[in-house]
N, C-alpha and C positions, 0 to 999 in steps of 0.2 A: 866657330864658337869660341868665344873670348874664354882667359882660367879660371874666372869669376862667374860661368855660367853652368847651368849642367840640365840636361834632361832627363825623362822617364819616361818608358812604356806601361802602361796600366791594360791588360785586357776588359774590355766588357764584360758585365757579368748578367744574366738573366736567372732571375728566380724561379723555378718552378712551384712550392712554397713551402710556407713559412710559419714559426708563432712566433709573439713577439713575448719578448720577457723587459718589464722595467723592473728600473732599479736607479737611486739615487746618485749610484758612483756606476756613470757613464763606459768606466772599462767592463763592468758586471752585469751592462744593460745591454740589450743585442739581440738574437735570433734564432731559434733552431731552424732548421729546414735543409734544402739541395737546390741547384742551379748547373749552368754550365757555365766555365768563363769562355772569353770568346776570341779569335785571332781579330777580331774588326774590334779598335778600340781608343783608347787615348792616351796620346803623348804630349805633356808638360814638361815647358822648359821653365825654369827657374833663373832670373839675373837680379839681381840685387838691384836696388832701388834707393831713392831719399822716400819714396811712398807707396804702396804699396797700390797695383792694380791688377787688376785678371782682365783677362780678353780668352775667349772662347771662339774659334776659329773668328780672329780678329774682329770679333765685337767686344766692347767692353760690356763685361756682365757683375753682379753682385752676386756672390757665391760664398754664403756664408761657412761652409767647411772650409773652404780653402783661406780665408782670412782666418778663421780659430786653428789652424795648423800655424798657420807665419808668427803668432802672437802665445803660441806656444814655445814657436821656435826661439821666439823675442828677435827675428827677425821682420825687413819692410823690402819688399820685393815684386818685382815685374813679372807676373805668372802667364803664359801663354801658353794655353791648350788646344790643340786642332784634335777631332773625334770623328772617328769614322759615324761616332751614333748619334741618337738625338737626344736631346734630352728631355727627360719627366716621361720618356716611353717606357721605360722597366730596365734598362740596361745596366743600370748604377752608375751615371757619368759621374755625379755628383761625388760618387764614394771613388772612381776613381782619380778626377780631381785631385780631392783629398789627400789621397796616398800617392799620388805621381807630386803633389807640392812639397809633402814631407820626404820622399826619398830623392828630389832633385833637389832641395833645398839643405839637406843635410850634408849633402857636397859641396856649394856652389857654397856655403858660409864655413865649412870645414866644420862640422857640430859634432863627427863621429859619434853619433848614436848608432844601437842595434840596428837591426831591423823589428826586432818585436816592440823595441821602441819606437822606431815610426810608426807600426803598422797600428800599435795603441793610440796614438797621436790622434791619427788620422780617422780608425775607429771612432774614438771621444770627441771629436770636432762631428763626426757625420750624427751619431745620437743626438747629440747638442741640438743639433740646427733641425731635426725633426726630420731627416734627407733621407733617412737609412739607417738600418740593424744590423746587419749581417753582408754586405756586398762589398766591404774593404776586405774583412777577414775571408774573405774566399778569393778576392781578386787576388791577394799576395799569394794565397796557396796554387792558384791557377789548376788546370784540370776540370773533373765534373765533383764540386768537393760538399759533401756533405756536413753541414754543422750542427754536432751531435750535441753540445751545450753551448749557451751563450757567450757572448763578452770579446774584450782584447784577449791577445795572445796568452797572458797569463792563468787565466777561467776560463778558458774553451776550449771544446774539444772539438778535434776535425779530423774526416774519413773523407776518403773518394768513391767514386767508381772507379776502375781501372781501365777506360775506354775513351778511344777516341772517337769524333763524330764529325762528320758534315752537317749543318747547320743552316735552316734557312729561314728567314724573319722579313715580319710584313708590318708594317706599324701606321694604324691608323688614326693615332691620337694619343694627348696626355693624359694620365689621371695621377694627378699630384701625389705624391705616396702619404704628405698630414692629415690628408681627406681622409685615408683609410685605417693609419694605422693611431688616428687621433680619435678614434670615435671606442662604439664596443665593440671589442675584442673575442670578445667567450665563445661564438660560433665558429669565427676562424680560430682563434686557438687549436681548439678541437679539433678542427678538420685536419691542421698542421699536423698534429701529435699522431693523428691516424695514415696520415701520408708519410709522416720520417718511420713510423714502425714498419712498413710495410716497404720502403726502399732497403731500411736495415736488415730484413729478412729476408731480400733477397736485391742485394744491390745491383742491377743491371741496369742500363739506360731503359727497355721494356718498363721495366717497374716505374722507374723514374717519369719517364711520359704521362704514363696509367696515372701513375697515383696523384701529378699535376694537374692531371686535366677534372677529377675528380673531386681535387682539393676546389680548384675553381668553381666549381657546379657549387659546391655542400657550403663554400664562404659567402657564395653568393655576389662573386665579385663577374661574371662575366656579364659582358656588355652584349646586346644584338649581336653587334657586329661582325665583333670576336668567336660567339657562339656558332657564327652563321659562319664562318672562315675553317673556324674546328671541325665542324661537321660537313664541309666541302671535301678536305684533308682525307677525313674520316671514309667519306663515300667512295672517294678513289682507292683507298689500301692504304694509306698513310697513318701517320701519330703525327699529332699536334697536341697545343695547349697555351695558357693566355700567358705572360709574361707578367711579373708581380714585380712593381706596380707601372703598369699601363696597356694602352688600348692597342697591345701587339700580339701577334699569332707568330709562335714558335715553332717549326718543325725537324723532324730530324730526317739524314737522307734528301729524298728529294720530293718530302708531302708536298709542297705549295706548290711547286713547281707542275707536277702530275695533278696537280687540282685547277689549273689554270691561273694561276698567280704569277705575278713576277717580283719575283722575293729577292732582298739581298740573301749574297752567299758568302759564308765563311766556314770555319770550323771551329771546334773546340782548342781553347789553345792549352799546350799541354804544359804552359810554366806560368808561371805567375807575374807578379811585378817587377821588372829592373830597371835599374841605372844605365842609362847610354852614354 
């Protein structure tokens, strides 16, 4: 790697849920909820450029977070992403994108900003683009991190669980997260607010499954599919639950796997976002 290039690790992040809170200044706009971040994830290199392009395991893609990050930066640059995940399945590639441009990008031009500076950045570009609330501000924390109030670093407030997990995920399709979080809100709101009270009273991954997979039912977001994959999980002795937002079944341990599935395997990852 040239001195003019630099990279990031981003872990994956899957939501288990969420309410969304808008608001006009994009740092103040965001999500409560919990998720896991995840060791399978994505690393963006950053080299400077006369034009700015993204490539996503070397396809050229258009990824409007990652362009509102470079154009914050008042930088034009070569973004290259390889991802363990998919995208538009619930993992937040899209947010970490985001946050792997703005912390490789901030070395690779010398911009010496924070980190709560980039991680605002890259927050504010994912709201923008309609991509994401809440899966930058968890991916930098890394862990199982719970977001007690909205927003960038500034306005949010963030808890964990204090546990690590084995992790296994089955993804049978997209569901674009505008679809859902562009329409009404007021049923999942609710369900959200009754899932983060009920993880805060008793933080454990246990609670956190439960209250996910129940959050799913009462939003009304599971598909067949998903339902039908949950309650496989379910039959053998397992927790599962859907991944917010897309058509993936999440388990902890080894549910999929003792349900007949062939799941990817990872773990929780216990740090957040860095600088390679």
């Amino acid at each position: 790697m040239s001195d003019d290039a630099a990279s990031a690790f981003v872990p994956g992040h899957v939501t288990g849920f969420f309410t969304p809170h808008e608001h006009d200044d994009p740092t103040k706009a965001g999500s409560q909820g919990a998720g896991l971040t995840l060791s399978d994830g994505v690393t963006v290199r950053v080299r400077p450029a006369d034009r700015t392009e993204v490539y996503l395991d070397d396809a050229s893609i258009g990824m409007e977070p990652v362009e509102r990050v470079l154009d914050a930066l008042e930088v034009s640059a070569q973004v290259s992403a390889e991802s363990d995940l998919p995208l538009g399945s619930g993992f937040g590639v899209s947010g970490a994108m985001a946050l792997g441009t703005a912390l490789a990008a901030n070395r690779a031009f010398s911009r010496k900003l924070s980190e709560n500076e980039l991680i605002t950045i890259a927050h504010g570009a994912e709201v923008q683009s309609g991509t994401g609330l809440g899966d930058v501000v968890a991916q930098a924390r890394g862990g199982v991190p719970l977001r007690l109030e909205p927003g960038a670093p500034a306005e949010n407030l963030l808890d964990g669980i204090p546990r690590e997990a084995r992790v296994e995920y089955v993804t049978f399709g997209e569901l674009p997260t505008e679809d859902v979080i562009g329409g009404n809100t007021e049923a999942l709101g609710a369900a959200g607010e009754r899932a983060l009270s009920r993880v805060v009273r008793e933080p454990t991954l246990t609670s956190f499954i439960y209250a996910s997979r129940r959050f799913a039912r009462e939003a009304g977001l599971l598909t067949e599919t998903v339902r039908d994959a949950v309650q496989d999980v379910s039959e053998a002795g397992g927790e599962a639950s859907m991944a917010m937002l897309g058509e993936t079944v999440f388990a902890l341990g080894t549910g999929l796997s003792d349900a007949g599935y062939d799941p990817e395997v990872c773990r929780t990852h216990p740090a957040g976002a860095t600088v390679r």
